[in-house]
N, C-alpha and C positions, 0 to 999 in steps of 0.2 A: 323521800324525806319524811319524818314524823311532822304529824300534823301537829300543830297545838291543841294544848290540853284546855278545859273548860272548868273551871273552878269557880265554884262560890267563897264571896269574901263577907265578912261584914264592915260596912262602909258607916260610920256612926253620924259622920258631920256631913254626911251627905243625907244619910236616912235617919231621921232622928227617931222614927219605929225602931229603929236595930233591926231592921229586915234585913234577909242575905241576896247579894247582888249576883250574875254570872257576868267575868269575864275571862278573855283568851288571855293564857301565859305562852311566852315565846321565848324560848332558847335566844343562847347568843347567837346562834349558826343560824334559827331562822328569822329573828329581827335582821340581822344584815342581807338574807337572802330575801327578804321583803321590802326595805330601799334599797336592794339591788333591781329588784322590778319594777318598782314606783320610780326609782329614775328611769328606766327603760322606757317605759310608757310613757310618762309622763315630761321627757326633754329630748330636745332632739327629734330627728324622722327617723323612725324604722330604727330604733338605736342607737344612730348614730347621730354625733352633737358638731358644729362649729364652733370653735374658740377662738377668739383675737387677744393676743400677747406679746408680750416681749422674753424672748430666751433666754435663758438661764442656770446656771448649774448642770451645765452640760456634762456629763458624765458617761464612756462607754465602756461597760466593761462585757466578760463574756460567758459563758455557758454552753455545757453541755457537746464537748470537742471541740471547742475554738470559735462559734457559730457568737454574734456581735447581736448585747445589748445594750439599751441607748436609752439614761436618764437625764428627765431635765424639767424644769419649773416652768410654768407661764405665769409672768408677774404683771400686774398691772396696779400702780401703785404700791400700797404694803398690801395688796391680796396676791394670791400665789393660789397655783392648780397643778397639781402632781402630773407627770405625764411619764409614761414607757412606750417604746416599741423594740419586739422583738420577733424573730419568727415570720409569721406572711407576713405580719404589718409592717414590721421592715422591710421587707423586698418589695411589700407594694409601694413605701415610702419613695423609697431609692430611684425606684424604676419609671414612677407617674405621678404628675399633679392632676388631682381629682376634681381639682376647683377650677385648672384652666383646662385641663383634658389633655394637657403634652405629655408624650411617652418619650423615654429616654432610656438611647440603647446603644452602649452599653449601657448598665445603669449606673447614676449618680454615686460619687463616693459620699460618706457618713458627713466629714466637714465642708462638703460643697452645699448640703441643706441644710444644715445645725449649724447654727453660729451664735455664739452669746450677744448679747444684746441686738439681735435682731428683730424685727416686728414680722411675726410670723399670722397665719390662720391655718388652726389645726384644725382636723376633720380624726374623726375618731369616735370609741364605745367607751360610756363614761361606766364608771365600776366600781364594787368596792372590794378592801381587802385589809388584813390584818397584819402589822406589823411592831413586834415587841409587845406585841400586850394589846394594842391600841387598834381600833377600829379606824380605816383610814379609807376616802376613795380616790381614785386615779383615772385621770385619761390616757388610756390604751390607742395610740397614734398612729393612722393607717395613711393620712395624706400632709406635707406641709404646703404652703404656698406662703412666696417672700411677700409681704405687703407692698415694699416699697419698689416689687418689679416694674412697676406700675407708672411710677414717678420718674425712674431712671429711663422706661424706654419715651416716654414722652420729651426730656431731655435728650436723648440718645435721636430722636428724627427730628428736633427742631435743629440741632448741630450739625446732623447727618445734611440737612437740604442746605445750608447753610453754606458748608462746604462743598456740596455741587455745585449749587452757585458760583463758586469761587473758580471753579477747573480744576479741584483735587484729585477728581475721581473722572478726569475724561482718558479716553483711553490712548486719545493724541499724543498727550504727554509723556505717556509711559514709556520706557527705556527697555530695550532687550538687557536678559542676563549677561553678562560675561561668562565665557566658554571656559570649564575649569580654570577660574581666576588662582593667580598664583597668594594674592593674599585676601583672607575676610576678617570683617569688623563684624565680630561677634557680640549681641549685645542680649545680656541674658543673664540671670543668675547665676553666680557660680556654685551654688548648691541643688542637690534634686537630681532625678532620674534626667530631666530632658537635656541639658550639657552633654551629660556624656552618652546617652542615644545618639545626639548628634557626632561628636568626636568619635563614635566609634564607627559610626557609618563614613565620614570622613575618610578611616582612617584607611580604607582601601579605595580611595575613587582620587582623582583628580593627580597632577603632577607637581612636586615642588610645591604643594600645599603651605602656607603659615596661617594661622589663625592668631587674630588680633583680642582678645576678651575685653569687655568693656563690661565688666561686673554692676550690674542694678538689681535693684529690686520690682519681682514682677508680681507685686500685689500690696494694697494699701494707699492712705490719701494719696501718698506724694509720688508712690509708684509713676505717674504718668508724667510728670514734671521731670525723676530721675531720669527715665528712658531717654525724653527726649533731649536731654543736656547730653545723654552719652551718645546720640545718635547725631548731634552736629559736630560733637569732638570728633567722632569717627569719621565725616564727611572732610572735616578741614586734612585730616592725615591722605598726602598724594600718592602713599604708597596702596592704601585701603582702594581693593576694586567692585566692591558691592558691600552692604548692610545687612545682617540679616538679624531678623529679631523673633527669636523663637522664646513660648514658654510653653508648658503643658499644659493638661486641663484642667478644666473649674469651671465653680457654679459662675450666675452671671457677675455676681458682685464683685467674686475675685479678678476676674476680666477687665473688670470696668475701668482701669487705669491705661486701658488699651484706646478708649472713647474719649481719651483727653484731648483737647482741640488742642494743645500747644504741640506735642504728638507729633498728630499730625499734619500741624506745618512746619513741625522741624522734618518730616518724612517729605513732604512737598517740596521742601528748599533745599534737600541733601544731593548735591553736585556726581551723586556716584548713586545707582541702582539701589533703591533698598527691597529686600523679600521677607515678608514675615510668614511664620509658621506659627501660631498661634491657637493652643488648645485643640479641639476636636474638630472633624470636620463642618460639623453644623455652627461652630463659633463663629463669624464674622464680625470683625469689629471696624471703628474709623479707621485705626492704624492699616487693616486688611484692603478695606476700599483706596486707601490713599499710597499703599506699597506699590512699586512697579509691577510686581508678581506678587500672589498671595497662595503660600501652600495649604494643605489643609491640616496636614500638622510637622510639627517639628522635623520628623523622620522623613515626612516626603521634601521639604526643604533643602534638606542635605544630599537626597537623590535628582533632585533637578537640578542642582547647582553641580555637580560635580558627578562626573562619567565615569562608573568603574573600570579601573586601573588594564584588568584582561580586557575590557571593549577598547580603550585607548591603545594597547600593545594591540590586538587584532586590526585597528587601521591602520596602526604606524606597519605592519608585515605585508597590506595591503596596497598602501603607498609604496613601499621600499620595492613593492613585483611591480607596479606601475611603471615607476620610474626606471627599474633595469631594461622594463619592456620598449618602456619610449627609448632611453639609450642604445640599446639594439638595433630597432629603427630606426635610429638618424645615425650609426656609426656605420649601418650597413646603404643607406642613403648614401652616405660621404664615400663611402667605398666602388660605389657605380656612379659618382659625379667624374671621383679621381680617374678610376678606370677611362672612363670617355676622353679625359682631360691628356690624358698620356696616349689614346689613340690619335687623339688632335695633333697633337703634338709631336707624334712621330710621323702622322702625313705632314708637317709643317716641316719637318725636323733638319737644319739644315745640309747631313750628312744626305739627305736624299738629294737638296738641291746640287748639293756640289756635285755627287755620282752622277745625275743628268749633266750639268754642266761639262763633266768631263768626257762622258760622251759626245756631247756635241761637239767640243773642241776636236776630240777624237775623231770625227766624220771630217769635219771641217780639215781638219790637215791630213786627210783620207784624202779629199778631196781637189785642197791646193796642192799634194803631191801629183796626185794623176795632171791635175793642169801644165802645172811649171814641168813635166817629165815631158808633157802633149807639145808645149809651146818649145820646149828645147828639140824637141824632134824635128818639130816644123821650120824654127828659122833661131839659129843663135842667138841673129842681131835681135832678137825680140828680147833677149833672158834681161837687159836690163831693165827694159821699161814693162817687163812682166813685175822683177823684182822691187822697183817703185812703186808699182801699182799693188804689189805683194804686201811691199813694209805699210802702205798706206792702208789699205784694205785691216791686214793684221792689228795695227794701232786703232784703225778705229773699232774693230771687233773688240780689240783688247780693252777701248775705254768704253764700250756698250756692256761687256762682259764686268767690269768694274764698277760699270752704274748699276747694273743689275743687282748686283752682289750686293752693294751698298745699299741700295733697294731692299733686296732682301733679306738685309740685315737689321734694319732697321721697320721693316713690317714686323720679322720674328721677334724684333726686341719689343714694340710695340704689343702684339700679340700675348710673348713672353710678359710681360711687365702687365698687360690685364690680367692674364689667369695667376700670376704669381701672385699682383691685390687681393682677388676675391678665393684663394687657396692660401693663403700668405700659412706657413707653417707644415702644409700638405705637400707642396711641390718643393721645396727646398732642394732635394735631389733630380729633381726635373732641371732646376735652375742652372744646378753643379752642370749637370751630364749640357744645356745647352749651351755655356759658357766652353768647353771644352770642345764640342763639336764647332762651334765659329771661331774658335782658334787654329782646330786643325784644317776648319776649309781654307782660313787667309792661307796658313801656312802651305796648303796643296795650291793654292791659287799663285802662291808665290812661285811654289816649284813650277808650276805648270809654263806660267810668263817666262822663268830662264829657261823653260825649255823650249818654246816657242822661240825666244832670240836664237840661241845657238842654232835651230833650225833655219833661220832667216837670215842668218850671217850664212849659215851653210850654201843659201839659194841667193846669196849676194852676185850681181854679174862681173863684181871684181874680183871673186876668188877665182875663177877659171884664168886672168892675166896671169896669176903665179903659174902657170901652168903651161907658159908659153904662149898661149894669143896674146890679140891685143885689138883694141879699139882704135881704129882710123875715123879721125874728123877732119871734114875742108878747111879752107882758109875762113871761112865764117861760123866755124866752130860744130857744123851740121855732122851727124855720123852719116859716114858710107857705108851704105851699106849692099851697094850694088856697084861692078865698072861702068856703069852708067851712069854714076854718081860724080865722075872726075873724067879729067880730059888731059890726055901728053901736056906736059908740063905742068902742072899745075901742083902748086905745092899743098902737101900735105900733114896732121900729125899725126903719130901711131902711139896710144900711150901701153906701154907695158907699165909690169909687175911693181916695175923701179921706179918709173921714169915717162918720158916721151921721147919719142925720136923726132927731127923735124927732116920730112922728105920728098925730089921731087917724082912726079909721076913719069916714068921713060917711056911706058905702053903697058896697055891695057889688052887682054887677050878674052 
């Protein structure tokens, strides 16, 4: 840069000699590049200056491919102080407070730091520069910090303990989510990116979804008052089966409607789950401590709340192999109870008892033939009182055989009538088939009895009278059965086929 020049002037009312003075002449370029230094030096550390103000004239506009500049006033009373950032100082703005040391990552957007009439302290290289003609200086803004963070979180932990106190935030109280609920009480802006992030995540997860909108506003005084009116209306609705209160991010001020203690006992006193998703993950607010569940932002709210749609189809295909598999197993279970059940049942089966039965009769009139054939060989006069003994013997065989039967009719229907209970619908044809078989035993039991008679009429000792003998009894009705039996004259009767004869004894030989 040209140095200044050295000129002599004559100064007359100063030197009343008229002698000639030396002083330095300075450009415009280097008088401002001279209180450009003397501020340097002279305010501030190391260049850089603190400012306390109120925001103002906020204004962004851009340069140089789209890359974001940011004008605005610091007023304090009627004084005012120029301020820009653009470039690093922006990104350092954005990204860090230099006055508390917090980093913020992502970094901060433009209106989550700048806000008109806000009480800010800036940090920045105070400068000068030229505009329309006019010498002008400006603070070039590298850090903000809100004044009133300060106030707000001191409020924010006297409420916050406040509320512990109370059992807001125990985690006793807290309520599981509902499992893809069929309806939500959505309580949220209806303008802005974070509605429809949610709706579109939504829109492939859960079954038979409805969503219910409860339109508020999520920033500003009354922001927190609005919420909480739409968040008891949502609670009274019996079809709504959770709350959920999502907004996106922001600085802390715009939040702050989140910290409303009304809020958050309308979240406390709400009959149905509430979940809030609320700004970034490092936001926490009352409404966050006092939700049953708190996501960390919008997007993840809508994923814990509801299960994508392919993971729902992959367990319902899971369940549906489950369950053929259990059916399998208990149809193939029923299929070796039946089996056993019809081996029981045909050891039991009456068709067997009667085939024994009818054997035995079988033997048995084997048996009373060889006898009654033995006894006729040995002595005539015996075939009646064999045949008494015969019919007697028979009769009570036949009513032992009778009881037996009925016995065993009444065991198998006993028998029959448990496994038909506990099979009721399985053995239906078991039932048929033994209803059939104790029809056709009576009915063989029947045959058998008239076969048995005809046989015992046949062994009766008065069919041989048709046949020409006959039965001789004394006068005291005794059978003879020996001439030792009667004596010359002695009257006798002979009864034949027809009749009797009455006659007397001439001789015995």
């Amino acid at each position: 840069m040209e140095e200044p020049q050295t000129v002599s002037i004559l100064v007359a009312d100063r030197f009343p000699e008229g002698t000639m003075a030396q002083q330095l002449v300075y450009s415009v370029m280097q008088l401002n590049r001279a209180v450009q230094r003397t501020i340097s030096d002279n305010v501030g550390v190391h260049g850089l200056v603190l400012v306390r103000g109120e925001i103002g004239s906020l204004r962004v506009s851009s340069y140089g491919g789209g890359r974001a500049m940011v004008f605005f006033n610091l007023h304090e009373g009627d004084e005012a102080l120029s301020c820009v950032s653009f470039g690093r100082s922006l990104e350092q703005l954005l990204s860090c407070d230099r006055h508390t040391g917090e980093i913020f990552s992502p970094p901060r957007e433009i209106g989550d730091v700048l806000v008109n009439e806000r009480k800010v302290i800036c940090e920045g290289v105070l400068g000068t520069y030229t505009r329309r003609g006019q010498s002008l200086y400006q603070l070039t803004v590298r850090s903000v910090t809100d004044c009133g963070a300060g106030d707000r979180m001191a409020l924010f932990r006297k409420v916050r303990d406040k509320l512990a106190r109370l059992g807001y935030f125990a985690e006793e109280r807290k309520r599981p989510l509902p499992v893809n609920p069929r309806q939500i009480a959505l309580v949220t802006s209806p303008t802005g990116a974070v509605i429809h992030d949610f709706l579109r995540n939504a829109q492939d997860r859960g079954l038979g979804l409805h969503i219910k909108l409860y339109p508020v506003r999520v920033q500003g005084d009354d922001a927190g008052a609005e919420i909480a009116a739409a968040v008891v209306a949502a609670g009274k609705n019996p079809d709504n089966q959770v709350v959920v209160i999502i907004r996106g991010g922001g600085s802390e001020e715009d939040l702050s409607c989140f910290n409303d203690e009304s809020l958050a006992k309308a979240i406390f006193e709400c009959p149905v789950p509430v979940l809030t998703g609320i700004g970034h993950e490092v936001d926490m607010s009352l409404a966050d401590f006092t939700a049953d569940v708190s996501a960390s932002t919008p997007t993840k709210a809508a994923q814990m709340l509801l299960t994508p749609r392919a993971d729902i189809q992959a367990e319902l295909d899971a369940m549906l192999a489950r369950a053929k598999r259990a059916m399998a197993n208990h149809l193939a279970s029923h299929e070796r109870e039946l089996s056993q059940t019809e081996k029981m049942l045909r050891t039991l089966s009456p068709e067997r008892r009667y085939l024994r039965g009818l054997m035995d009769i079988a033997d048995l009139e084997e048996r009373l033939y060889r006898a009654a054939s033995r006894m006729m060989r040995e002595s005539e006069q015996d075939v009646w009182e064999l045949g008494d003994r015969a019919a007697r013997a028979m009769d009570l065989l036949l009513e032992r055989e009778r009881a037996n039967v009925d016995i065993l009719a009444q065991r198998i229907a006993r028998r029959a009538n448990y496994h038909l209970d506990r099979k009721e619908g399985q053995l239906d044809f078991c039932a048929a088939a033994l209803e059939r078989a104790g029809l056709s035993f009576v009915r063989g039991m029947e045959n058998s009895v008239e076969n048995l008679s005809v046989r015992l009429e046949a062994a009766n000792p008065l069919v041989p009278l048709q046949r020409g003998f006959a039965l001789i009894r004394d006068e005291e009705g005794r059978l003879v059965r020996s001439v030792r039996d009667v004596k010359r004259g002695e009257k006798v009767s002979m009864q034949v086929a027809d009749g009797s004869i009455e006659a007397v004894v001439q001789d015995t030989q």
